[in-house]
C-alpha positions in Angstrom: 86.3 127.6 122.9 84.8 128.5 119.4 86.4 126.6 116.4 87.6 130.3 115.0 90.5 132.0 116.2 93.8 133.4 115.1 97.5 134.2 115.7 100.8 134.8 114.4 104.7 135.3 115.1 106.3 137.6 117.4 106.7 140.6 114.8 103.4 140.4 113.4 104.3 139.7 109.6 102.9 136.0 109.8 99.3 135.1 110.2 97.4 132.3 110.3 93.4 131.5 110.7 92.3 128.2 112.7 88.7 127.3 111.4 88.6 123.9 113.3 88.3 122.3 116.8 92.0 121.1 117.7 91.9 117.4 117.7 94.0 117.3 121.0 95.8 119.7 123.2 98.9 118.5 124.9 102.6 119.9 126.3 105.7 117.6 124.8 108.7 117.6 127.0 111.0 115.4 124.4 114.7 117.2 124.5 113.6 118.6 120.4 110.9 120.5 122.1 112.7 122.0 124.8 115.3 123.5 122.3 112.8 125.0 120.0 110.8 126.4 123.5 114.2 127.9 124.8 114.4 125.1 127.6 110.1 124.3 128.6 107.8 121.6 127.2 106.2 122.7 123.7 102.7 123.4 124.7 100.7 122.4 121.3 97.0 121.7 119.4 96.6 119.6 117.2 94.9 120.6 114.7 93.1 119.4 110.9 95.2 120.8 108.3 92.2 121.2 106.0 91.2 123.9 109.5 94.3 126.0 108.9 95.8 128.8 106.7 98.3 130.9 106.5 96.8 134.5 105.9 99.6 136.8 105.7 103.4 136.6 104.8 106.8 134.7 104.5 106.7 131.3 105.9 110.1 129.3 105.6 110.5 125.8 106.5 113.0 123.9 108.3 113.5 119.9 108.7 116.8 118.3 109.7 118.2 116.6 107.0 120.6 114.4 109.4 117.2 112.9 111.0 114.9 110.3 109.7 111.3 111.0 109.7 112.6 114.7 111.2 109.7 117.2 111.4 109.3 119.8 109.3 108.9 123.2 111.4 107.4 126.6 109.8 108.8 129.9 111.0 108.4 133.0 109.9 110.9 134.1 107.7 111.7 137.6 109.1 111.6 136.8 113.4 111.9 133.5 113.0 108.8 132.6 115.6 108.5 128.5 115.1 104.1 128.6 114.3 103.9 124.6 114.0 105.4 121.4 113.3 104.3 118.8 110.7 105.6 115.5 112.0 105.4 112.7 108.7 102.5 110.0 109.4 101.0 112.7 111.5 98.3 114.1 109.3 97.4 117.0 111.7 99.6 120.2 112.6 101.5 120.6 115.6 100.7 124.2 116.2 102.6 125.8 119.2 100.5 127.5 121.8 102.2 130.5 122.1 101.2 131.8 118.5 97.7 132.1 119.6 96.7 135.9 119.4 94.5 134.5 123.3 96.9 131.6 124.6 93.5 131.2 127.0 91.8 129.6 124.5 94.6 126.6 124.7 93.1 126.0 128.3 95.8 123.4 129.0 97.1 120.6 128.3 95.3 117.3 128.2 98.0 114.8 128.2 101.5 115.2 128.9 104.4 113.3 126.3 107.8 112.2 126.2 107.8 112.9 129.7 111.1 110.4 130.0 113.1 113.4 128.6 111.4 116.1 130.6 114.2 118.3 132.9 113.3 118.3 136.7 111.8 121.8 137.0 109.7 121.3 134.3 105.8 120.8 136.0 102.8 118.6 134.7 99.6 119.9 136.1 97.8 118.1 138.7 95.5 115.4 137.1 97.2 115.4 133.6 97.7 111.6 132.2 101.7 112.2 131.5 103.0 109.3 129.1 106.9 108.5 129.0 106.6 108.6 125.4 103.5 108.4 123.2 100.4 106.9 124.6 99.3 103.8 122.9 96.4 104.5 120.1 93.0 104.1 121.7 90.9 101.6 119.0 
């Protein structure tokens, strides 16, 4: 995969330019994931915020004020397509797969997270490390 590639929301009047190598690709099947998916794991890059930019249109931001340390998600503000996450002490985007103008150039996931919450039809691919929650930090 080259380090340039774009994508957007479902309408078309959000854009965004990725001009780095994701840091990690991974699918997150905590319960918050599967009710921003509609009911899957969130299959996400991450990516260097400094390696991302919004091009084109309304972006509105959500974060749940009832939650401590709660996410803040962007959607666009006319479809309402969730584009990425930005989770606090996490200093790279959670950008959602789907958004991709190619979703092939995701290529799958790497690790699999939160896997404790995961519903039983949801599916881990052969040979992916899936962690109950996060995996420890490698030093």
């Amino acid at each position: 995969m080259g380090d340039e590639f774009q994508g957007g929301c479902y309408c078309g009047a959000l854009r965004y330019r990725v001009s780095a190598a994701p840091v990690l690709k991974a699918e997150c099947h905590c319960r918050a994931c599967q009710h921003i998916s509609g009911g899957g794991p969130n299959y996400f890059m991450l990516i260097p915020p400094e390696g991302f930019a919004y091009v084109e249109g309304e972006l509105k931001q959500f974060k749940r004020p009832d939650l401590p340390n709660a996410v803040t998600r962007d959607f666009c503000a006319l479809c309402g397509t969730h584009i990425l996450s930005r989770r606090p002490g996490l200093p790279q985007l959670v950008l959602k797969v789907g958004t991709l103008d190619d979703p092939e150039v995701y290529g799958g996931p790497k690790i699999a997270i939160f896997c404790e919450e995961k519903a039983g039809f949801h599916v881990i691919p052969d040979g992916v490390p899936a962690f109950d929650t996060l995996p420890e930090k490698r030093q």
